[in-house]
N, C-alpha and C positions, 0 to 999 in steps of 0.2 A: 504494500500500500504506500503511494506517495502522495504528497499534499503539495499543490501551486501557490496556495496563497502567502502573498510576500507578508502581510498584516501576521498571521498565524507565525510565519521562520521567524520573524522579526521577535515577536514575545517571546517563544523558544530559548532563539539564541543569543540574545541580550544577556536575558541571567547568565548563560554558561559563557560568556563573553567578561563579563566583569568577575565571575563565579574563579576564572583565570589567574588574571589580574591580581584580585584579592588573594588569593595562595601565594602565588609568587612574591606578595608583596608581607604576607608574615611569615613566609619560610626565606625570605635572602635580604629582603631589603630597610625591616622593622625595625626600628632603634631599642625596642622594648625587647632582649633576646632572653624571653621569658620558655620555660618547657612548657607552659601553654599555648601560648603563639604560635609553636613550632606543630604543637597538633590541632591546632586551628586548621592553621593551611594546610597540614595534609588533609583533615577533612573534607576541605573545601575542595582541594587537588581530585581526590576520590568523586566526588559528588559530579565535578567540572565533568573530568575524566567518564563516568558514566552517561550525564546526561549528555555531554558532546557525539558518546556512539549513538544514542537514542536520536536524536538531532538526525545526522547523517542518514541513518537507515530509514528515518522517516520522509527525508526528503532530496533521498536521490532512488535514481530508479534501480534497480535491483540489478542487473549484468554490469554496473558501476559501482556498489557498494566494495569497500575494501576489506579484504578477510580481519586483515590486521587490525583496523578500526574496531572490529567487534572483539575480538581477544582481549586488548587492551580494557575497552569500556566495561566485558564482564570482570574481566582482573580489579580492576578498579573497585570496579560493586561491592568487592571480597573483603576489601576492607576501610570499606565506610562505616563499618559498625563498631569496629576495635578503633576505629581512629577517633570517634566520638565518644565514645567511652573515658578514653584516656584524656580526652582534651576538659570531659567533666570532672573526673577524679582528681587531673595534676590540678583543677582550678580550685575544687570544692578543698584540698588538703595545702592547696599552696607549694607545690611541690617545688623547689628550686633546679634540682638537678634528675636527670631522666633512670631513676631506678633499674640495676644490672635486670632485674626481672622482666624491669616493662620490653627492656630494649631485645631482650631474647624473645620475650613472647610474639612480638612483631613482627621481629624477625624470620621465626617459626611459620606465623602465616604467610609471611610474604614467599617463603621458600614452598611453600605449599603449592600457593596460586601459580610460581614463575616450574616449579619442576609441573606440574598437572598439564601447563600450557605446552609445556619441551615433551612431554612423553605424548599427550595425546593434543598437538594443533589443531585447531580452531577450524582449518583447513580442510583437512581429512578426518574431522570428527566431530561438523556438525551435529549433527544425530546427537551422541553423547554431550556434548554442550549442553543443546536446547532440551534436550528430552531428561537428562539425569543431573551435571552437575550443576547448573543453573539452579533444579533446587536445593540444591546442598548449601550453593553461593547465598541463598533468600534467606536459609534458615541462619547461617551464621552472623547475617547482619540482622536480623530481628532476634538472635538470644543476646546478642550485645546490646541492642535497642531497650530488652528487658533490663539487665545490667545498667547500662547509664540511669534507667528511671530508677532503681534503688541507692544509686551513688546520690540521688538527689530528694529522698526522700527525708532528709530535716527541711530542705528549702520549702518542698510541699506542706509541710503539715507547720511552716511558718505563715505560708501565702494561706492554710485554710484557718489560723489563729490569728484574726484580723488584729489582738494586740500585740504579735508582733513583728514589726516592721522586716520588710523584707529590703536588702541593698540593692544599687541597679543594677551591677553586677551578677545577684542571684537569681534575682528577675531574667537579667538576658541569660542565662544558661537555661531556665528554667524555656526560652523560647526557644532556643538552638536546641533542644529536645525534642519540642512540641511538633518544631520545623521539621526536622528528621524523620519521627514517625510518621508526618503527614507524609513525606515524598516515599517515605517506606509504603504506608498504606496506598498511596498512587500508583507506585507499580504493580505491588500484586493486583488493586484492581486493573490495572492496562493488563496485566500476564494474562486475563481473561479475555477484559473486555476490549477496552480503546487503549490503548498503547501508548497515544501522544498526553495522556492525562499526567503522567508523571515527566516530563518538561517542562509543562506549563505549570504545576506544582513548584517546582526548584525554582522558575521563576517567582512566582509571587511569593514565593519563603521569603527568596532572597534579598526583593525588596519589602518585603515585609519588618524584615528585621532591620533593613536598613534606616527605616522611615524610625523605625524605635528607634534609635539610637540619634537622630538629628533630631527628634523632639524631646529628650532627655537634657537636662542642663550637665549634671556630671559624667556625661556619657564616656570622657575620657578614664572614666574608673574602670570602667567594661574591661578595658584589655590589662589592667594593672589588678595586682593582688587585691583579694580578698580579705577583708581585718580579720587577723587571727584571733579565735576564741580564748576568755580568761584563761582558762585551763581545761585541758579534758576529762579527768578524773574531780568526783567530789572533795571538797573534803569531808575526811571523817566525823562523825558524832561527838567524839570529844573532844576535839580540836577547835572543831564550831563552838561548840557550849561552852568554852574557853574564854572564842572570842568574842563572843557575843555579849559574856559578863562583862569583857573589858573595855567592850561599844557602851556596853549602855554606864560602865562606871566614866568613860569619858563625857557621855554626854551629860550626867548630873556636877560633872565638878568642873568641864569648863564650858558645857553648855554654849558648843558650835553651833549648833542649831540656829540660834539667836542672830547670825550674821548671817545677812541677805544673800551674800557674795562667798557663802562657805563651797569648798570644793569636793569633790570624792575621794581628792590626792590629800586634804587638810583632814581627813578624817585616817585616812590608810595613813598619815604620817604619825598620827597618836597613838597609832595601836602597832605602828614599826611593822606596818607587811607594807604588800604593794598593791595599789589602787585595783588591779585587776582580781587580786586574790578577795581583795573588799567587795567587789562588785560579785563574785561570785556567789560568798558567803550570805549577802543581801539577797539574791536572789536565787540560789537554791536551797539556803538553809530557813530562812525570814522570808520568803516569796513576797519581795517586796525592793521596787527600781528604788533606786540614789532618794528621786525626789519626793519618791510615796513615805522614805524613812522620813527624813525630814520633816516634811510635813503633817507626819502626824506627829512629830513631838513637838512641832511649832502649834498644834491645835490643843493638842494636851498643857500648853502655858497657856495658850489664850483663854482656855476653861477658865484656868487655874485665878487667871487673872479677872476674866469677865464675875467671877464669885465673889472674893475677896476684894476685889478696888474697884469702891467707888467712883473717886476723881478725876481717875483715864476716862478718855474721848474712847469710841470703839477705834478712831482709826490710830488712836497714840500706842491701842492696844496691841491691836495688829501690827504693828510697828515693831513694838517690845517684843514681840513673840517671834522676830524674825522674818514677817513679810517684807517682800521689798513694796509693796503697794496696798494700797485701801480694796482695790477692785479684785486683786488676787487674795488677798485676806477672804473679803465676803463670800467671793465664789467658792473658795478651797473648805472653809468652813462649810459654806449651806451642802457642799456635795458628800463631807466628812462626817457631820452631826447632825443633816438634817434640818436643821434650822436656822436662821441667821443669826449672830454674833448677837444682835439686841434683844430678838426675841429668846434668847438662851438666858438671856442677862433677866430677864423677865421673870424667869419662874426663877431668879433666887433674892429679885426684887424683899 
C-alpha cells in the first residue's frame, strides 16, 4: 500500500525529521553530558530509526523499497523499550555515571538484534521477520514499557495525591511514558489494522511534548537532575523520639517559632542535624510540612495569649505569636480552630 498525499508525508515525516535532529543533538552535541541525555537520544534515535522505515515502506512503491531500510527500522524497534527504561530509571535515581550492569545488559540486546540480522537477513528471511520475530521484537518492547511504568510509580501515586506536588521534571517523564505507550499501542493497532496510525502517532507525541515544554516557565529543569530525596531509609523509632523531645524542648526555651522569618536550616541548627534529616523526621515521623509545625505552635501562643491578655489588639497578637501578617494570622487561625481569633476570644470573654 502506498499513499500520494504530500499533506499526509509531510505530518509523517516532520516528526521523524526533527525526531533526528533531536538525538543527535543529546547524544554529541549537549553541553549537559548527563547519563540521561545520552539515553534520551538513543531513545529518540530508536523511535526516528523505526518510524523512518514505516515512512519509506509506506510511501514508496514496493519493487523500490530497500531490504536494508527495513532490517535497520525493525533493529531499531528492538530497542526502544530498554532505551526508555533506562532513560527513566538513570533520571528517577539521578544516576551520574552508566552502571557496568546497565552497559552489558544493552549491550546483550544489541548483540542479539545485530547476530539474528547476520544469521538470518532480512533479505532471505522475510517470512521469519514478519511472520515470527517481529513478534518477539513487540513483546520485548512492551515488557520494558511495563518496567519503565513501575520505575515511575512514586511519580504516579504523587500526581494521584493532589497534596503532593509533582516537579516539571517528573511530570515530563511521566509524559515521555505516556508518549511511548501511545506509539507502542499505535503499532500493534496498525500490525492489524492501518499501519500509517503509528507515524502519525510519533508525530503528534513529538510535538506534543514539545508544546509542554515551551509552555512550562522552568522547562530548563527537564533535562537537568532531579532534587535528590532527604534520605531513603527512615529513621528509627528511637532516634525520632529522641529528636522530637529535643524539637519540642527547643521550641519552649527559645521559642523560634515567634520569628516570622525562622528557617528549617535555624531549627536543624539547634538540634545539630541537617535540615534534610529535619525535614524528614517532620514529615514521616510528625506527618506534618516545615510550615504546618510552625504554625501550629504559632496558634497554640495565640490561644494562649487570646485567654490570658487583655490589652493586645488581635493583630498585636498575631504579631507576638509569630505571624508575619494580620491576614495570615486570621486565615491560619479560622482554618486551624475553626473560628476566628475574636470570636475565640469571646467565649473566654
Amino acid at each position: 500500500m502506498t499513499f500520494e498525499s504530500p499533506l499526509l508525508f509531510f505530518i509523517c515525516s516532520i516528526g521523524v525529521f526533527n525526531g533526528f535532529i533531536a538525538s543527535f543533538y543529546f547524544l554529541f552535541f549537549s553541553k549537559q553530558k548527563r547519563v540521561q541525555n545520552l539515553f534520551f537520544g538513543l531513545l529518540l534515535l530508536m523511535l526516528s530509526l523505526r518510524i523512518g522505515k514505516s515512512i519509506y515502506i509506506i510511501f514508496t512503491e514496493k519493487a523500490n523499497r530497500e531490504i536494508l531500510v527495513s532490517q535497520i527500522g525493525l533493529s531499531a524497534c528492538f530497542l526502544i523499550g530498554v532505551s526508555l527504561f533506562y532513560y527513566l530509571k538513570s533520571s528517577v535515581e539521578n544516576k551520574k555515571i552508566i552502571p557496568q550492569s546497565w552497559k552489558l545488559h544493552y549491550s546483550i540486546l544489541t548483540l542479539i538484534i545485530v547476530i539474528t540480522g547476520i544469521i538470518k537477513p532480512y533479505s532471505t528471511n522475510i517470512d521469519f521477520w514478519h511472520q515470527y520475530f517481529v513478534h518477539f521484537i513487540y513483546a520485548v518492547w512492551g515488557i520494558y514499557l511495563i518496567f519503565s511504568g513501575f520505575v515511575l510509580k512514586d511519580i504516579f501515586k504523587k500526581l494521584i495525591n493532589k497534596q503532593k506536588g509533582c516537579t516539571t521534571s517528573e511530570v515530563w517523564l511521566v509524559a515521555v511514558f505516556i508518549g511511548n505507550a501511545l506509539i507502542y499501542s499505535a503499532y500493534i493497532i496498525g500490525y492489524f489494522y492501518l499501519y500509517l496510525v503509528g507515524t502519525i502517532t510519533f508525530s503528534v507525541v513529538f510535538y506534543a511534548l514539545l508544546v509542554f515544554l515551551l509552555f512550562k516557565k522552568n522547562r530548563e529543569s527537564v533535562f537537568q537532575d532531579i532534587p535528590e530525596k532527604y534520605a531513603a531509609k527512615k529513621i528509627n523509632s528511637s532516634e525520632a523520639e529522641k529528636l522530637i523531645r529535643k524539637l519540642s524542648d527547643l521550641m519552649q526555651t527559645r521559642t523560634l517559632f515567634k520569628n516570622p522569618n525562622v528557617k528549617l536550616k535555624d531549627l536543624a541548627d539547634g538540634l545539630d542535624i541537617s535540615k534534610h534529616y529535619l525535614s524528614q523526621l517532620l514529615n514521616d515521623n510528625l506527618e506534618k510540612s516545615f510550615a504546618q509545625y510552625i504554625n501550629e505552635l504559632r496558634i497554640e501562643e495565640a490561644k494562649k495569649l487570646l485567654i490570658e491578655n487583655n490589652q493586645f489588639t488581635l493583630e498585636a497578637i498575631g504579631f507576638e505569636a509569630g505571624f508575619s501578617s494580620k491576614s495570615t494570622f486570621y486565615a491560619t487561625f479560622k482554618k486551624t480552630v475553626g473560628v476566628t481569633p475574636s470570636e475565640f476570644k469571646k467565649q473566654f470573654s
